[in-house]
C-alpha positions, 0 to 999 in steps of 0.5 A: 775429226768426230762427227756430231752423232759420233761425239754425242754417243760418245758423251752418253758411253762416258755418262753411263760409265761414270754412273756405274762407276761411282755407284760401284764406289757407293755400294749402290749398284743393284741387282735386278732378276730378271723376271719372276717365270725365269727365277723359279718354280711358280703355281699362279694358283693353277694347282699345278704338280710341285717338283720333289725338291720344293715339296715343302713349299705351303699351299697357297704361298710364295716361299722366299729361301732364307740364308742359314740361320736367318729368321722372322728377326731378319725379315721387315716388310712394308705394304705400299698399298697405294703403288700396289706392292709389298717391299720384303727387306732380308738381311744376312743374305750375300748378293749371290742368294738369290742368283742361286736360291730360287723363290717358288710356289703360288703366286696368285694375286702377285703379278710379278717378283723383283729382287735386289741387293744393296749395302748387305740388304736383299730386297724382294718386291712383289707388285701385286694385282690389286689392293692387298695385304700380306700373310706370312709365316715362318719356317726353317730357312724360308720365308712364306708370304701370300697376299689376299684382299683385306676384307679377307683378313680383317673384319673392318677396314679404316681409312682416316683422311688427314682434311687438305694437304699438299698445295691445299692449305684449308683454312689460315688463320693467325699464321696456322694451318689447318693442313698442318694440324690435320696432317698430325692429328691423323698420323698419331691417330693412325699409330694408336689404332690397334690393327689387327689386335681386335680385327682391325687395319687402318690405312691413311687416304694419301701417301706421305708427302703426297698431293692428292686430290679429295676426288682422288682420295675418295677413289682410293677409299671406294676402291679399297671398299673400306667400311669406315672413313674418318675425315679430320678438319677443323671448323671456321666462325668468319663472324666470331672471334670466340666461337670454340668446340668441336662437332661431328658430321657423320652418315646417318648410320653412324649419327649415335655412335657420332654423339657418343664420340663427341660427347667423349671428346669433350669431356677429355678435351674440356671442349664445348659441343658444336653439335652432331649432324648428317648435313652434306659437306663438301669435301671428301665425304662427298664422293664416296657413299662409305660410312664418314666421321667428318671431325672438326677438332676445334675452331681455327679462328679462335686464337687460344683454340688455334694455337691449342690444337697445335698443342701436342697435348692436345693432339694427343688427347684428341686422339687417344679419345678416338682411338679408344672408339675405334678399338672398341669395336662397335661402330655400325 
């Protein structure tokens, strides 16, 4: 008869077993190298001596071999910022590449290299030492990628905070959310903004599905030390059913380039003009002292103005506007 410590380890022997083999059956087993000081040849940014074999390695970079005939169409990378590491996806590679085919050179501001295999895609992820972005360039069967502060590659750097979210819905009126058009309004804006093409990168405050608070999302924007944060709310009229526009509280740096955008999107939006002020409002901007556009989109407790600004059109037309501001360099 078994005893109870004996009949448990049993029972996680049978767990673990059953796991593997249904992920062997999925295709969903992945393989993980073991650190990055076993799997090649790296510099830390030590100007150390490289080997006469990796001689075509570029200063300054990590090379990640690449199988024959593979190139930038086989390669999409995804910056996860927030967790603090780039996700580099290769396809054509078998599971074996990267047992046989080291990566190496300079891995200053990468702390680590992990490397995996699932359904025909490698996966490399670098967990790097701070918030950074990539640089890549290509060459012959290799992969280069470095990652440096963005300030270092961009002349601006943009956070736009969708106002509320997660179990903070902001204002509800008539069955609408403010969350919900903010959450939308902030996604379209975050796509037409043209980064990297005039000198720009933006990035959103929160991780999507995330639930964070505004101290936390304030940290975010001082520790990224953005030059620019637009906050996107809606406004509220408790004592007025009628009350529609839209208004702008901006830094007192940023007053005239608050006026010039406000007036803009009227205009677009045939929206009326709620004003511009430096007043103090309680919410994200309140944390940080990096230069704020705090937008109010319209006034949520007009109906028609409610309903509008869930409007695709609308939305995109608001967007479009703000858009065109940030791509047109200026500001500050």
């Amino acid at each position: 008869m078994k005893t109870g410590s004996t009949l448990f380890f049993s029972l996680i022997l049978l767990v673990i077993t059953s796991f593997y083999i249904a992920a062997t059956l999925t295709g969903a087993v992945t393989v993980r190298a073991e650190s990055h000081a076993e799997r090649g040849f790296f510099n830390k940014g030590k100007g150390l001596e490289l080997p006469e074999d990796m001689s075509g390695d570029k200063a300054g970079f990590l090379r990640i071999p690449l199988p024959e005939g593979a190139g930038e169409e086989n390669v999409s990378l995804v910056n996860d910022i927030y967790d603090r590491k780039v996700v580099v996806s290769i396809t054509g590679a078998d599971e074996d590449f990267y047992k046989q085919n080291f990566f190496s050179g300079d891995m200053t501001g990468i702390d680590d290299v992990r490397y995996g295999y699932s359904d025909g895609v490698s996966f490399v992820e670098l967990q790097t030492d701070g918030m950074k972005v990539p640089v890549t360039e290509f060459a012959k069967n290799s992969l280069f990628i470095k990652v440096e502060d963005p300030h270092d590659v961009y002349d601006r750097v943009i956070v736009i905070d969708a106002g509320h979210g997660g179990d903070d819905p902001g204002s509800v009126v008539y069955g609408i959310e403010e969350k919900d058009i903010t959450a939308s309004v902030a996604e379209k804006l975050y796509n037409k903004i043209e980064t990297g093409d005039n000198g720009t990168i933006a990035f959103m405050s929160v991780p999507e599905g995330a639930d964070i608070s505004e101290e936390e999302r304030a940290k975010f924007v001082d520790d990224l030390n953005a030059d620019l944060l637009i906050s996107l709310h809606t406004s509220a009229d408790p004592d007025s059913r009628v009350t529609n526009g839209v208004g702008i509280n901006a830094s007192s740096v940023l007053l005239k380039d608050a006026e010039t955008l406000s007036a803009a999107i009227q205009e677009s939006c045939e929206q009326e003009d709620l004003g511009v002020s430096a007043e103090d409002v309680l919410g994200i901007t309140t944390y940080t002292d990096v230069p704020y556009m705090r937008i109010k989109l319209g006034v949520i407790t007009n109906k028609y103005e409610a309903e509008k600004m869930t409007k695709t059109d609308y939305q995109e037309k608001v967007t479009d506007v703000i858009a065109a501001f940030i791509n047109g360099v200026p500001l500050i």
